[in-house]
C-alpha positions in Angstrom: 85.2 90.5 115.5 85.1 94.5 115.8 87.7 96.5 113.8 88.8 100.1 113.9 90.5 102.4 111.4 93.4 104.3 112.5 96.8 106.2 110.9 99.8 106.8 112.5 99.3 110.7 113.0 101.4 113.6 110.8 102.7 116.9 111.0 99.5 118.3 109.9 97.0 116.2 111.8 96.4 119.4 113.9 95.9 121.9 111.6 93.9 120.0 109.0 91.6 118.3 111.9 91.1 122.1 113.2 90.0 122.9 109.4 87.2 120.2 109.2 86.1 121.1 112.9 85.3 124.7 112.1 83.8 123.6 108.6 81.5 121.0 111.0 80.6 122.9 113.7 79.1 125.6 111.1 75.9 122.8 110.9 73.6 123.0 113.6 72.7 119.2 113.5 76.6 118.1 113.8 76.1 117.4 117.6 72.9 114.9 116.8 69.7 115.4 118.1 67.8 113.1 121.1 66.9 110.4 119.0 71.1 109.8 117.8 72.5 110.3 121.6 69.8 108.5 123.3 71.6 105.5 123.7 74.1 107.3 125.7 71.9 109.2 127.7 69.3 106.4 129.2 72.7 104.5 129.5 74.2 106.8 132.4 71.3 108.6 132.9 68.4 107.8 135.6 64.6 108.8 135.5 65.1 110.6 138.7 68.5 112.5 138.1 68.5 116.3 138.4 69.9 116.8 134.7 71.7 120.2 133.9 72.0 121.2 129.6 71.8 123.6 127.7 69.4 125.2 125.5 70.2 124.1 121.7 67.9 123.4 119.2 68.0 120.3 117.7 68.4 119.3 114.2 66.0 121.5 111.8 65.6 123.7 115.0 61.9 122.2 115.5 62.5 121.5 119.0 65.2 122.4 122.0 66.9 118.8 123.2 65.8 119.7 126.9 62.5 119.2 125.4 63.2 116.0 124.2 64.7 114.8 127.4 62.0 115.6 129.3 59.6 113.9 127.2 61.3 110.9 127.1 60.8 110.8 130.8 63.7 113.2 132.6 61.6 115.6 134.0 64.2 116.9 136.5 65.9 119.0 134.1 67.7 122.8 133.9 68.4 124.4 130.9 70.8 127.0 131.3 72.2 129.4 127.9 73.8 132.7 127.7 70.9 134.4 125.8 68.6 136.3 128.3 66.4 136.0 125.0 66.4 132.1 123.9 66.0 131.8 127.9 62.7 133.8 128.0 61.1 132.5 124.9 61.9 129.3 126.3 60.5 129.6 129.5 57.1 130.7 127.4 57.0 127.7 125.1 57.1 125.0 127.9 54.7 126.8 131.5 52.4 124.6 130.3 53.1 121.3 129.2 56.6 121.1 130.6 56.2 123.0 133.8 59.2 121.0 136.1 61.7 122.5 133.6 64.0 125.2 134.6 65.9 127.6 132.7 68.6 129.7 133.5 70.7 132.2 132.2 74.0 131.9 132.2 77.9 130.6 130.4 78.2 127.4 130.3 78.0 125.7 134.1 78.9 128.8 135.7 75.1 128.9 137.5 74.3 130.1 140.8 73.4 127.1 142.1 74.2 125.0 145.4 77.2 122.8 145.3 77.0 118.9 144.3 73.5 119.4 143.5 73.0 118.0 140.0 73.6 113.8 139.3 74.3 114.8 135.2 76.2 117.5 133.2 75.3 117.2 129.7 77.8 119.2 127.3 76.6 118.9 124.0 79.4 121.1 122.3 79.8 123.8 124.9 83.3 122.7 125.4 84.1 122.8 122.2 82.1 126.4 121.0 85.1 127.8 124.3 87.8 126.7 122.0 86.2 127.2 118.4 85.1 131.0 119.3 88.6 132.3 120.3 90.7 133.6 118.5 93.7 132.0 120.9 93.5 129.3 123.0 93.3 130.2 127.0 93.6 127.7 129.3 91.7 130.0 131.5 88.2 129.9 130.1 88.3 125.8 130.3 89.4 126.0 133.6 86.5 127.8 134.6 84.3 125.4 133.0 85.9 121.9 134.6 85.6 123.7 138.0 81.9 124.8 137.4 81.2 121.0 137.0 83.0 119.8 139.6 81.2 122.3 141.9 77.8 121.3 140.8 78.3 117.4 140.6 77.6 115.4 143.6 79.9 112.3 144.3 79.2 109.8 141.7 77.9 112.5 139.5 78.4 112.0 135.5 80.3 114.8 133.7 78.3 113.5 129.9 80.4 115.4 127.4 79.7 115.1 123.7 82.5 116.5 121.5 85.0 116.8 118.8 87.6 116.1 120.6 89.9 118.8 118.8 93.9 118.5 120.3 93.5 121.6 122.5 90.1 120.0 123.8 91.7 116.5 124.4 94.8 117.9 126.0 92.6 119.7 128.5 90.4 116.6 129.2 93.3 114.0 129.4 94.6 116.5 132.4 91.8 118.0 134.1 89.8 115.0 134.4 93.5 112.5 135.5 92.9 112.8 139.0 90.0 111.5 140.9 87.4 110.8 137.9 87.0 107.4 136.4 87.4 108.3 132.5 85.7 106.7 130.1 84.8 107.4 126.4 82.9 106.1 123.4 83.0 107.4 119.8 80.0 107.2 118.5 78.2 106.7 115.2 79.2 108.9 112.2 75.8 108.3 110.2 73.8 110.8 111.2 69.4 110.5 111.1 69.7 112.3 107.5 71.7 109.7 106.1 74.9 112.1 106.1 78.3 110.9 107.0 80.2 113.0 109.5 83.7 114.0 107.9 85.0 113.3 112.1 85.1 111.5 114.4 82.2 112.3 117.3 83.3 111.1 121.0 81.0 110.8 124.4 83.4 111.4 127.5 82.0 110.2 130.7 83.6 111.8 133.2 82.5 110.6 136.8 83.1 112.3 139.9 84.8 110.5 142.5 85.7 111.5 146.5 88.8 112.5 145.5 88.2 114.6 142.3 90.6 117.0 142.0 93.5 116.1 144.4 96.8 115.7 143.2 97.6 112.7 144.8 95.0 110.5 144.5 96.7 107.3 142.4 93.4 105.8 141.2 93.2 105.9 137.9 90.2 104.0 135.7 90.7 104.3 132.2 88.6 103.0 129.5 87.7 103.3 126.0 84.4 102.0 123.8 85.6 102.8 119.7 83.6 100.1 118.1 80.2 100.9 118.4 79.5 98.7 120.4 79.6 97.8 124.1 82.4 96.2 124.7 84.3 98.4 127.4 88.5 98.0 127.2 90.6 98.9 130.2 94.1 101.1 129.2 96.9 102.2 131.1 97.5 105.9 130.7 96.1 108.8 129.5 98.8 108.6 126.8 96.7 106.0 124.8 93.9 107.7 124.7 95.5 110.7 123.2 97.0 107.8 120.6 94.1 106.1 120.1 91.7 109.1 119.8 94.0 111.0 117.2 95.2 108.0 115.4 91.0 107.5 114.4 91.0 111.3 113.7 93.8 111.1 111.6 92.2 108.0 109.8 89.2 110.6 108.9 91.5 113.0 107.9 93.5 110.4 105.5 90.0 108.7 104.2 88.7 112.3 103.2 91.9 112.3 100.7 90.2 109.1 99.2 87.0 110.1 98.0 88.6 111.2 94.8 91.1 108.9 92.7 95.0 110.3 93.0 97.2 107.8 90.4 100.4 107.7 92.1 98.8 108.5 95.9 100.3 105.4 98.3 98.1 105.9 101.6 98.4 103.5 104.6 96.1 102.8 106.8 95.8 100.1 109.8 93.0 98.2 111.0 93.3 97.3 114.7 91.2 94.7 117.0 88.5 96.7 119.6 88.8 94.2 122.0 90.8 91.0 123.2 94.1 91.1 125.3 96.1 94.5 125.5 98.9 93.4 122.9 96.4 91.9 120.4 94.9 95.4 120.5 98.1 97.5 120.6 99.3 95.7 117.2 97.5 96.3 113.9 95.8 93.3 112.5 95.9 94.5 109.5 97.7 97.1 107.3 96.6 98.6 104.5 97.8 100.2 101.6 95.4 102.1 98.9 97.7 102.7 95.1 95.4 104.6 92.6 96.3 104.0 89.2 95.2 105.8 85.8 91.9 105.1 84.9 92.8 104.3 81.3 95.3 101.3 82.7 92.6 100.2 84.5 91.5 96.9 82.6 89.4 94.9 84.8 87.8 97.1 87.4 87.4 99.9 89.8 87.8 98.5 92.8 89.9 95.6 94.5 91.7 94.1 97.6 95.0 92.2 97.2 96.3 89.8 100.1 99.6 89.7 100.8 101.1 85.9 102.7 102.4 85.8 105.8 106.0 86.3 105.4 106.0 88.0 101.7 105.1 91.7 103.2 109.0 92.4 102.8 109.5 91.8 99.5 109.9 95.0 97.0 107.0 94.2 95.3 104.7 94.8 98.5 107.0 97.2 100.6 108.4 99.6 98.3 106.3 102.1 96.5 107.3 101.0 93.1 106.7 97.8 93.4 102.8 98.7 94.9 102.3 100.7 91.7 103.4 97.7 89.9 101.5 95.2 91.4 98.5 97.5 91.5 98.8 98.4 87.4 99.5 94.3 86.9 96.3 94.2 88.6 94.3 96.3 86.1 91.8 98.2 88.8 91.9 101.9 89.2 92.0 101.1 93.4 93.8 98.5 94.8 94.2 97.9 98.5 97.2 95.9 99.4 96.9 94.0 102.6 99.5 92.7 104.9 98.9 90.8 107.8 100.0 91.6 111.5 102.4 89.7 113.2 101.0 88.4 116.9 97.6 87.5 114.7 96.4 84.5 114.2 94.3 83.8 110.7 92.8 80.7 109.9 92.6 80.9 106.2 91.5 83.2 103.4 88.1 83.0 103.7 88.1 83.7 107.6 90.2 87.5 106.1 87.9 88.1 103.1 84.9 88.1 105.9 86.6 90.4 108.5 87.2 92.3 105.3 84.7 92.8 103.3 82.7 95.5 104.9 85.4 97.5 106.5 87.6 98.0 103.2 84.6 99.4 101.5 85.2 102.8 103.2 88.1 102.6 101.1 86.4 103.1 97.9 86.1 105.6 95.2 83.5 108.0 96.2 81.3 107.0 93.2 81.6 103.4 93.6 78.3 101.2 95.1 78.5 100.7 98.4 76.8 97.1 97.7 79.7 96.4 94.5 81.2 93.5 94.4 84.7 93.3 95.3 87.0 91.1 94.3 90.1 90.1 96.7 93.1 89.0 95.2 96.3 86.9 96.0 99.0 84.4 95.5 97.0 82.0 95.2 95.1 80.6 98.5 98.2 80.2 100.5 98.0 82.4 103.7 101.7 81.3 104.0 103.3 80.8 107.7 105.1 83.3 109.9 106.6 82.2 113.4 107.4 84.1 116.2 110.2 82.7 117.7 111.4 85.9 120.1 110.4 89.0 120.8 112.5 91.4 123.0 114.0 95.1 122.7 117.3 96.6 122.4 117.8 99.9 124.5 119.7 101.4 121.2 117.2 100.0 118.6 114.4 99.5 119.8 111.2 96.7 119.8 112.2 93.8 117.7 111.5 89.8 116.7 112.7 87.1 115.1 110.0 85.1 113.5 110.9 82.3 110.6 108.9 82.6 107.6 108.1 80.3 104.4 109.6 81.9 101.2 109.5 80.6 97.3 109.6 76.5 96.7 109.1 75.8 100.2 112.4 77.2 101.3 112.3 78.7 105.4 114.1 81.5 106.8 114.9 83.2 109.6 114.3 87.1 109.6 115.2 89.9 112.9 113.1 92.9 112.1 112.5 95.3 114.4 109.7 96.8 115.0 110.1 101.0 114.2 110.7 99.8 110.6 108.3 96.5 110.4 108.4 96.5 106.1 112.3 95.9 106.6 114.3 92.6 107.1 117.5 93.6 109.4 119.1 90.1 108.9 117.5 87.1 106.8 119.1 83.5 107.1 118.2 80.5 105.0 117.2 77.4 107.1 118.1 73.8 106.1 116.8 70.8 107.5 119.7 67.9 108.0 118.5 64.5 106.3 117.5 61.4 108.4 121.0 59.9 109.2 121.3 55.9 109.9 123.4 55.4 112.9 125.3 51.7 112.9 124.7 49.4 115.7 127.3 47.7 118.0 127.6 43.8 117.4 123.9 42.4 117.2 122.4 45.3 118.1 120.0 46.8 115.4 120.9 49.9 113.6 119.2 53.2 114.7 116.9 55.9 112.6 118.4 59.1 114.1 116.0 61.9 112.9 117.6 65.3 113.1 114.3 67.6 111.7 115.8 70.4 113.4 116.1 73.7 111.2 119.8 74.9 111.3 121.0 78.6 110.1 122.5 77.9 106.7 126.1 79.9 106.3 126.3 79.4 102.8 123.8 81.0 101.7 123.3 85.1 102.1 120.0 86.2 101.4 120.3 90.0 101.8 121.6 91.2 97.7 124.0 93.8 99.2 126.1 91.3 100.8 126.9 89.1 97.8 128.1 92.2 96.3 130.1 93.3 99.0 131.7 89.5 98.9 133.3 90.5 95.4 135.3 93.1 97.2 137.2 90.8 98.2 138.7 90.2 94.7 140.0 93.7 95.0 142.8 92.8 97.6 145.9 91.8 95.7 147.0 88.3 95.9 144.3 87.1 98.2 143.6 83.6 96.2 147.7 83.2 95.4 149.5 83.7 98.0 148.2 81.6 101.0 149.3 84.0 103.9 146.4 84.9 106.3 144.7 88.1 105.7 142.7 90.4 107.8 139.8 91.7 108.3 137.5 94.3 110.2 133.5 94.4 109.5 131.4 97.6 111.4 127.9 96.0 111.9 127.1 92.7 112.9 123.5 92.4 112.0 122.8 88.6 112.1 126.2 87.6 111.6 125.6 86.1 108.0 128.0 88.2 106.2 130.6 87.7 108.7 129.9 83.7 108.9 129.5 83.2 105.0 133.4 84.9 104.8 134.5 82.5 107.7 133.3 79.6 106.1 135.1 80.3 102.9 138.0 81.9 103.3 139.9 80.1 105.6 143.1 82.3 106.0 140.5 85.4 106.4 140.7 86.4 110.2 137.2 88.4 111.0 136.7 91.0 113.9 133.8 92.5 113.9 132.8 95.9 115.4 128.8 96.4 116.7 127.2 99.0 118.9 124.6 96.8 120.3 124.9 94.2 122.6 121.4 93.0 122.0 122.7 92.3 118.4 125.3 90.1 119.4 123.0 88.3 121.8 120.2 87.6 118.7 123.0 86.7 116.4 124.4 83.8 118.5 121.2 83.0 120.1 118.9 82.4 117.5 121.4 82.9 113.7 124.1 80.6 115.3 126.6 82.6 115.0 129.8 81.6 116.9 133.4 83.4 117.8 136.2 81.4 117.9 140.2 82.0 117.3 139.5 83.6 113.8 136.3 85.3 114.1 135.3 87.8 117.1 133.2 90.1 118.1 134.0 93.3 119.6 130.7 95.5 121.4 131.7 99.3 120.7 131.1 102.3 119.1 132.6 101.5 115.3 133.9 105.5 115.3 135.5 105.0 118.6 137.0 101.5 118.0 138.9 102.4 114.3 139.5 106.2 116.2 141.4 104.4 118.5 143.8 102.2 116.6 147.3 103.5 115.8 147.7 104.8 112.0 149.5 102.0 110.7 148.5 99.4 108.1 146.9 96.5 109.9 144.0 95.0 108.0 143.6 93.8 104.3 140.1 94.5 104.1 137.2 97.1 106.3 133.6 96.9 105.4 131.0 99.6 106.7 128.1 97.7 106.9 126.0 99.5 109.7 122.8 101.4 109.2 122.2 105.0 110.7 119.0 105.5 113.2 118.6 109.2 112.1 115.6 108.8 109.3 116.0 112.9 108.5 119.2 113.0 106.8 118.3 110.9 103.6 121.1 108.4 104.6 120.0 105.7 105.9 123.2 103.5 105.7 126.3 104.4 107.1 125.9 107.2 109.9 127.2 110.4 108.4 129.8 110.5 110.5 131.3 107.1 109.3 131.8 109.1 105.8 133.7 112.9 107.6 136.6 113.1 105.5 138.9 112.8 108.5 137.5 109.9 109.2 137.5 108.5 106.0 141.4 109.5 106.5 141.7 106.8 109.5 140.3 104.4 107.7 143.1 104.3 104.6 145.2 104.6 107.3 144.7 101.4 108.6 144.5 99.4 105.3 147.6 97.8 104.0 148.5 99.3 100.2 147.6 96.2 98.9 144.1 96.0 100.7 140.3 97.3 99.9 137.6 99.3 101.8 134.2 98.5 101.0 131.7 100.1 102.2 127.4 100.1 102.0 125.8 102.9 100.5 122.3 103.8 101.1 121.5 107.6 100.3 118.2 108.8 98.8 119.7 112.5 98.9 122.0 113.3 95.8 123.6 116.0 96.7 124.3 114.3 100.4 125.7 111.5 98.4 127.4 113.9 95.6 129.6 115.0 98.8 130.1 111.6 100.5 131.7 110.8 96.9 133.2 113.6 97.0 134.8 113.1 100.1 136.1 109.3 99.5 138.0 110.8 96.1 139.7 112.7 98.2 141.2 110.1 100.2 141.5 107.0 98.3 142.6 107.3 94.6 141.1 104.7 92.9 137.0 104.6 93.4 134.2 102.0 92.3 130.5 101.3 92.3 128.4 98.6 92.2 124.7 99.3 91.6 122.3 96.7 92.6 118.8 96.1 90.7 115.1 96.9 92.5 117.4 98.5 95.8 118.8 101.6 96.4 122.2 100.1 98.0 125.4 100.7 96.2 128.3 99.2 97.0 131.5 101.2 97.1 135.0 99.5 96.6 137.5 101.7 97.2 141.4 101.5 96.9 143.9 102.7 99.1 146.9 103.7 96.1 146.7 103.6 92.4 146.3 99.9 91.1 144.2 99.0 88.2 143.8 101.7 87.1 147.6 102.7 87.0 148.3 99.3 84.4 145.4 101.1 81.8 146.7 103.4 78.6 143.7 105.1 79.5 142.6 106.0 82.9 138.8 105.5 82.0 139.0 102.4 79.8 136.4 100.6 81.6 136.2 97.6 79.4 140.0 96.9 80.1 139.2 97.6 83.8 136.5 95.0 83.3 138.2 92.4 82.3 140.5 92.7 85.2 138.0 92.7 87.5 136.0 89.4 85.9 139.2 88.0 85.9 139.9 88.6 89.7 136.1 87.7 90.6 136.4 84.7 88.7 139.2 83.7 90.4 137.9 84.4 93.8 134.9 82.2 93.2 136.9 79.2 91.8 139.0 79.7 95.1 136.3 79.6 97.6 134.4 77.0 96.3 137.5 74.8 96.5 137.5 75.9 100.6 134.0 74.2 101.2 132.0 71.0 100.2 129.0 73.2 99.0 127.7 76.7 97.0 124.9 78.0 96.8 124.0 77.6 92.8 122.1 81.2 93.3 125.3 83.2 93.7 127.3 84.0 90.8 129.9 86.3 92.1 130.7 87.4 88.2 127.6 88.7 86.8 126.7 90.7 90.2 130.1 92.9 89.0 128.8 93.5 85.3 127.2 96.9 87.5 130.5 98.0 87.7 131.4 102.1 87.4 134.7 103.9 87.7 133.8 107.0 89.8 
């Protein structure tokens, strides 16, 4: 099994891959000599070709790489160079014991010579010396240079272009070369003869002439790509992947250049994706890893080491989140620790089956100054590989690529998790799943009783397994006289996710009617489909835009309780939970409006921006009077109850006595809990609504 490197490219992959180029290209061995290209060269080169090249030296300048060709049995060879000089002493050096070779001066391919008259173009950095020696790109001078070759190929002619690869290079290729060439490249071996390691990424283009090179409107298109080493060809379907694929090892380069030297504090991902096998196998990472230097003082038991994380577990704080990594990684006691997750839509047999695909890749992951034949140690939760399923997979036009996969968790407990796919380290909606016991079923007169086995996994509703939501259960204690006074009480929820919050409130408060306001239809599909959620008289779902839905009711006080619990798609802001317009001021304003006096808004705070979130408390004072917060530990979520008029607050000597406040609100949460566990034959013994309020702050 082949594996490649690759990073999801950044802002700076240009500039900094633009950097190392012109620092490379400064060596005169960086485009290998015979001996390192050889393998390319007798591959799509015949004995009898008429070869044109140019006139480089070689590594150590002892010999020109025409030379070597011809020696190694291509004596139908031109050597062409700008240099009327290098030409002539060339021409000198070889009348006599290379006499078939020709040499002629000239740029690049731009030779007087008859049309479709050479089989192979060999471009051992010519492309790449038009780019590197102007001072801004023009499209103009690579023009001239694809057209040369196109004029001096014959049909079936190879274009053999060995290169860099820079973006302006690539983005000429990729559109040059789309129309009437079969395209194929390989990236070749970064250990040079010497021993040295190239700091890039070296490709081979073979770019073959077809009848049709060059017309617009030819639709063939033959597209492959060789990244292992090896020769195991892969078929893709656009140009568009080979600019991802190409960059994404570039970028890997770039990133692994950043790890020769310990950073403490420095979290670096990297992904190591399949060569060959099926298109989505390939288009998936099989693995992803993450390198967390620590201080080498802390580090107790080593330099170097690999941690496994199961199936299932890559979600959890203590792999996902960058405090948790450093954690782990100081727990761990070794200066480098990669942490491992593994991909979904890959199979793995068991630990030792990962340690071997493993072993030799990860060690271009380690400190400069550790031995390349060290023994690493990998680590884990014991041997377990743990068990993911993936039960769907579709997308959502408004989110995106997701699945639903179960998953084994702590004590041999199951769950049912929807991520999707843009955000893969986070669980949208998590369900606990409960297996129903082996009921006996009586028989009728003589007949024998029956073992009915029901081993089907059912969503369990009790049970909420995202933190946030317990806490924003306890808002409920907020609304006056909600466990007294036996009328029916409504509510409104923006986001349906799963339907667990909404489901866990239907199940135990029975005089709580639920509508529920989401965006996506795809949501509402996954949530009945495959979390079992179900509408009915008291509970229902409504697909629209939350703004326009509460926009469009009348001001007047209709529900007891609204809950914001919808997550915002735009990453830059530093909020990733509401939308930023859910928290304008004016519409903040609609939503008291539709509270009744005695009622709550609760609302799902995730902002990593303080001064975004000094203003989005700023904003909510000004509206409702009487403001809370409940902090949750290991996650940035706080929930925000907030209070339509004056109430506890009002009863207190002092506005800011928080310990009387606190009482009154263990008193109401108490209450609240006693009264739903009365509307239901089980709890969950996890969830003690009392001591997730001991977070409490007046704001």
């Amino acid at each position: 099994m082949s594996l490649i490197f690759r990073c999801p490219v950044n802002a700076e992959f240009k500039q900094r891959h633009n950097k190392l180029f012109c620092e490379q290209v400064e060596s005169d061995s960086c485009y290998g000599n015979y001996r390192e290209l050889k393998f390319f060269l007798h591959k799509y080169c015949k004995a009898t070709d008429r070869i044109l090249t140019g006139c480089q030296p070689t590594s150590g300048g002892k010999s020109l790489f025409i030379e070597d060709l011809y020696d190694a049995g291509f004596h139908s060879v031109v050597g062409v160079d700008s240099s009327e000089k290098i030409i002539s002493t060339s021409k000198e050096r070889n009348k006599e014991n290379r006499p078939e070779i020709q040499f002629i001066a000239a740029k690049g391919f731009k030779i007087d010579a008859e049309a479709d008259g050479f089989n192979v173009l060999i471009d051992r950095g010519e492309l790449d010396m038009i780019h590197e020696k102007q001072s801004s790109f023009e499209l103009f001078d690579f023009a001239q240079h694809f057209e040369a070759a196109q004029r001096l190929l014959k049909v079936g002619g190879r274009y053999i272009c060995f290169s860099f690869a820079t973006t302006d290079v690539l983005d000429q290729l990729l559109v040059y070369f789309s129309s009437g060439w079969f395209f194929r490249v390989h990236m070749l071996n970064t250990e040079l003869s010497d021993g040295k390691l190239l700091p890039l990424p070296f490709f081979c283009f073979i770019l073959t002439k077809t009848k049709s090179a060059g017309l617009s409107s030819q639709p063939l298109q033959i597209i492959e790509v060789c990244l292992d080493g090896t020769e195991s060809i892969q078929r893709l379907n656009c140009f568009s992947e080979v600019r991802t694929n190409l960059q994404e090892i570039q970028q890997y380069f770039i990133t692994r250049k950043s790890l020769e030297k310990l950073r403490p504090q420095q979290h670096l991902t990297i992904d190591l994706y399949l060569s060959s096998g099926g298109h989505k196998q390939r288009s998936e990472p099989r693995y992803s890893l993450t390198t967390v230097d620590i201080q080498p003082s802390l580090a107790k038991n080593g330099k170097f080491a690999i941690f496994i994380v199961p199936q299932g577990r890559e979600t959890e704080w203590l792999f996902s989140s960058k405090d948790g990594q450093t954690k782990l990684s100081t727990n761990a006691g070794f200066e480098r620790v990669v942490i491992v997750t593994l991909g979904r839509g890959h199979a793995f047999t068991d630990m030792d089956a990962i340690k071997g695909e493993l072993s030799t890749k990860v060690m271009e992951l380690a400190p400069r100054r550790l031995s390349r034949n060290a023994q690493v140690p990998f680590l884990s939760i014991g041997e377990d590989l743990g068990n993911r399923v993936v039960l769907y997979e579709g997308n959502s036009q408004l989110s995106g690529d997701y699945v639903v996969e179960d998953v084994d968790g702590d004590g041999g407990q199951k769950f049912r998790r929807l991520i999707f796919l843009n955000n893969k380290n986070v669980v949208q909606s998590e369900a606990r799943l409960v297996t129903d016991k082996t009921n006996v079923k009586k028989g009728k007169g003589k007949q024998s009783a029956k073992v009915v086995n029901n081993s089907s996994p059912r969503v369990d509703h009790g049970y909420l397994a995202c933190q946030h939501h317990r806490v924003i259960v306890t808002g409920l204690a907020w609304i006056e006289g909600f466990c007294t006074t036996g009328e029916n009480k409504k509510s409104l929820i923006v986001g349906l996710g799963g339907g667990g919050l909404a489901m866990f409130l239907y199940q135990y408060f029975k005089q709580l009617s639920i509508e529920v306001v989401e965006l996506d239809p795809s949501i509402s599909e996954i949530a009945k489909s495959w979390f079992e959620f179900k509408e009915d008289d008291r509970m229902q779902v409504i697909i629209e835009d939350g703004l326009k839905y509460i926009r469009s009711k009348e001001s007047a006080p209709r529900y007891d309780v609204i809950i914001f619990d919808v997550d915002s798609k735009d990453t830059s802001v530093g909020m990733s939970c509401p939308p930023q317009a859910f928290v304008d001021r004016a519409f903040l304003r609609q939503v008291h409006s539709l509270l009744s006096p005695s009622g709550v808004f609760v609302l799902n705070l995730v902002c990593r921006n303080t001064s975004l979130r000094e203003q989005v408390v700023s904003d909510l004072r000004a509206v409702f009077p009487e403001l809370y917060t409940i902090g949750i530990e290991g996650e940035v979520n706080e929930i925000v109850i907030a209070l339509p008029q004056l109430r506890y607050q009002a009863n207190c000597e002092e506005k800011k006595s928080l310990d009387a406040l606190k009482n009154l609100f263990d008193n109401s949460v108490m209450k609240l809990q006693k009264f739903a566990k009365s509307q239901s034959h089980s709890w969950d013994s996890t969830l003690d609504l009392c001591q997730l309020v001991q977070k409490v702050q007046i704001v």
